[in-house]
C-alpha positions, -999 to +999 in steps of 0.1 A: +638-855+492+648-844+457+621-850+430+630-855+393+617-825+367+595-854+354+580-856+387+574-819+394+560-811+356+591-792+349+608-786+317+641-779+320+649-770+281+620-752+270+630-721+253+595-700+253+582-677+271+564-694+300+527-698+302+500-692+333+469-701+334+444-679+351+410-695+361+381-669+356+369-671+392+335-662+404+321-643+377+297-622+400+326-607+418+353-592+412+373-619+396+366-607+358+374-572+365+409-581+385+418-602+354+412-572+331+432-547+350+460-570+360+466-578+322+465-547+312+496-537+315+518-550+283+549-550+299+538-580+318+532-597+285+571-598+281+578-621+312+550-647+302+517-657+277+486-650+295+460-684+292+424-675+306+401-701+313+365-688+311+344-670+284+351-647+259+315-635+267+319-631+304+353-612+300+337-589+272+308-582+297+335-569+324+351-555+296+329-528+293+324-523+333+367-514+338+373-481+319+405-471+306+414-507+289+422-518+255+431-553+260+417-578+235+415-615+238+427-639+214+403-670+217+420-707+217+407-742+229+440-751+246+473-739+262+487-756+233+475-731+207+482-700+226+505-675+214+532-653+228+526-612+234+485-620+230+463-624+262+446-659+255+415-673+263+403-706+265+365-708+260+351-732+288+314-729+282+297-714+251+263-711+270+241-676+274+244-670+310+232-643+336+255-624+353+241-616+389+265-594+399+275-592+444+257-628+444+263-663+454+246-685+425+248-723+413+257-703+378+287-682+392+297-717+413+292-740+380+313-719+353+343-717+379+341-753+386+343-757+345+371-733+344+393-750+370+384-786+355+398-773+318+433-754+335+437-790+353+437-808+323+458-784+307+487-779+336+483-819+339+493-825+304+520-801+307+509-772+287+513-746+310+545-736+336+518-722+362+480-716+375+471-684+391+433-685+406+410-658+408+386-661+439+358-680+441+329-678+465+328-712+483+291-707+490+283-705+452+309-736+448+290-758+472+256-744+453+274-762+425+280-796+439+318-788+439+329-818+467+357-795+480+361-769+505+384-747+485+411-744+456+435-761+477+418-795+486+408-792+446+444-793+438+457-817+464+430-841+454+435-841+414+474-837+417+471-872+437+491-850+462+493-870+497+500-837+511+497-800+504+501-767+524+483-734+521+514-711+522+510-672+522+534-647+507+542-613+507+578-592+509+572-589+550+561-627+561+552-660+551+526-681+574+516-713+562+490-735+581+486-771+594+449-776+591+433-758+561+390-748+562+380-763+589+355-753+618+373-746+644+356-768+667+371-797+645+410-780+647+421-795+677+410-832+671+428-830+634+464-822+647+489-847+656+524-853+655+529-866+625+505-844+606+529-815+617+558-830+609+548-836+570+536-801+570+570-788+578+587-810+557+566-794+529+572-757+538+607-767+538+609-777+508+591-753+488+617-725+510+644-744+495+630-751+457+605-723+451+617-696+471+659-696+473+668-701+506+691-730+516+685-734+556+653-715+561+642-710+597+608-720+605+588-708+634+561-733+648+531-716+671+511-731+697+476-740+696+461-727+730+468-694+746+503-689+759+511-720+740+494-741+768+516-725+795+536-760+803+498-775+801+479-752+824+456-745+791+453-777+773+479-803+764+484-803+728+520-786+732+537-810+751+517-838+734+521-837+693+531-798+686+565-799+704+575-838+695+566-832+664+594-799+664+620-822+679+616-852+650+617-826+625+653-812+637+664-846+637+658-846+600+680-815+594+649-789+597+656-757+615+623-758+633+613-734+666+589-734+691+556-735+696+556-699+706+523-681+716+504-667+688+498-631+703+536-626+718+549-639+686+530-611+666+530-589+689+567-582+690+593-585+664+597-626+661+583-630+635+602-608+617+636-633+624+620-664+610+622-672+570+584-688+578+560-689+604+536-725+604+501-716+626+480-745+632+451-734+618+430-706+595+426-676+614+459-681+635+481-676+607+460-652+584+445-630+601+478-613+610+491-621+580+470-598+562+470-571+590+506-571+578+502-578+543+463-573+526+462-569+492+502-572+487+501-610+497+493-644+475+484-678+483+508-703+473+495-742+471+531-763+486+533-795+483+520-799+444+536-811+415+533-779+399+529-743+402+497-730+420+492-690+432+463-668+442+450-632+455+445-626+492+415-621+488+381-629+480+352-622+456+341-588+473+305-591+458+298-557+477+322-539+456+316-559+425+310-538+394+319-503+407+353-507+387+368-502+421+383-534+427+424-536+431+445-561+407+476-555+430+471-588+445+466-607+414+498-592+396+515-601+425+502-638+424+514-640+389+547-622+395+552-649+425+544-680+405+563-668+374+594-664+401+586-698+418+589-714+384+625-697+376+638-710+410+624-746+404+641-747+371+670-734+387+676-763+416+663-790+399+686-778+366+715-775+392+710-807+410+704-825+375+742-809+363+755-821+393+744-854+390+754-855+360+790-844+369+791-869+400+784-893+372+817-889+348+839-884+379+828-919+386+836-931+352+866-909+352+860-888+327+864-852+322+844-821+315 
């Protein structure tokens, strides 16, 4: 189904450079230090305006921790004041904090909370194009009362998204999942039919919209070994994972499967498929990254607008050696910067050709 720009927080006509937010992240990891050395490269300040969410004082603490940088920070208190060819920041908290840096604390779960809360309101109101996150530590989160498993139930919940999907990216593969962070004995008893079926309508979507391709080709896997082997090893094949395969051709989605995880990997399928949808965490990601770590981002489908983030996680065991890699976080801003262009792009082309459709009913020329 088409959605207006009004409805995907789109604006067709603006003429500025676009903005992204990027949320701080746990500040006892390597979040800070990512931030620093993915923004310091100015070219990159001629594709889009920078908007941090997090502290000046924080930022100037990892500052001094990432040698070889210059970067300053222009301090605003919204998207709205930000301005173009400066990397902005958007003070969340004014408090005196500690920094315990390699641990999981209430404080490092607390200021990323405020963070997130402040680039919501701002990408809500539309004053920014895009949010990249850096990682959080979902340990410190839950310290913090946060009442979500991750950035991607966050999102869902405050986009009043019925549905998202946890998409990853890279040149070599995408593998999106139908169940996000959950334990695994829980996986099984949260699949069903339909559940699949508006997960692939998602992920064919965003193919469409936010990455180019007009009949993508989407591989489904199993959920037990050998993808049940006709039901020798459990039923869920032949009960919700291959109906739900069949509906979703009838509804013009190139859809194949369920294929065993291992083969499917193992070989070169994957490699034929535009996107591969696992059924659950560890199915999908872990040879996702095998393929892909650190050149790879996280893309939230399903939302309203434009959400991207690292591969990775807070590494608090590497956390203020300067030794951390941005290459991931460049890469998430590169991807939602090119997400954005392509949404502009189909929804500007489906608007002129409604638009067209319109005088040739009223007989009228161009």
């Amino acid at each position: 189904m088409w959605h207006s720009p009004e409805e995907t927080n789109l604006n067709l006509n603006d003429p500025n450079i676009m903005k992204i937010g990027i949320t701080i992240g746990d500040i006892n990891g390597i979040s800070p230090e990512i931030i620093i050395k993915a923004l310091s490269d100015p070219r990159l300040l001629k594709s889009f305006t920078p908007v941090i969410y997090g502290s000046y004082k924080v930022m100037a603490y990892h500052k001094n921790i990432v040698s070889d940088n210059n970067i300053g920070f222009h301090s605003v208190n919204s998207a709205k004041q930000t301005q173009e060819n400066k990397i902005n920041l958007v003070n969340c908290w004014d408090d005196n904090i500690n920094i315990t840096l390699g641990k999981a604390t209430v404080e490092g779960g607390k200021y990323a909370y405020l963070a997130l809360d402040k680039a919501m309101s701002d990408i809500k109101d539309g004053s920014l194009d895009a949010l990249v996150t850096a990682p959080i530590n979902k340990y410190a989160m839950q310290l913090a009362k946060f009442p979500f498993p991750g950035h991607t139930e966050y999102f869902t919940h405050n986009d009043n998204a019925k549905q998202s999907l946890m998409l990853m990216v890279s040149d070599a593969l995408r593998v999106a999942v139908v169940t996000n962070h959950l334990p695994l004995s829980m996986v099984a008893g949260s699949i069903t039919k339909e559940l699949i079926i508006e997960k692939l309508k998602i992920l064919n979507r965003t193919l469409i919209e936010d990455f180019d391709l007009e009949r993508p080709v989407i591989s489904v896997l199993g959920l037990n070994p050998h993808a049940s082997d006709d039901s020798v090893i459990g039923d869920e094949e032949e009960k919700f994972i291959r109906p739900a395969i069949i509906e979703a051709k009838k509804q013009g989605i190139i859809a194949m499967g369920p294929y065993a995880a291992d083969g499917f990997f193992g070989g070169s399928a994957w490699k034929k498929s535009d996107a591969v949808l696992a059924m659950y965490h560890d199915q999908g990601l872990i040879p996702f990254k095998a393929i892909s770590f650190g050149k790879g981002t996280n893309v939230t489908a399903g939302l309203s607008f434009v959400r991207t983030s690292p591969d990775h996680g807070t590494a608090y065991d590497i956390a203020g050696t300067n030794s951390a890699d941005g290459s991931s976080l460049i890469q998430a801003i590169h991807t939602a910067v090119d997400i954005v262009n392509h949404r502009r792009e189909y929804h500007s082309s489906r608007s002129n050709a409604l638009v067209k459709r319109e005088k040739q009913s009223a007989g009228l020329n161009d």
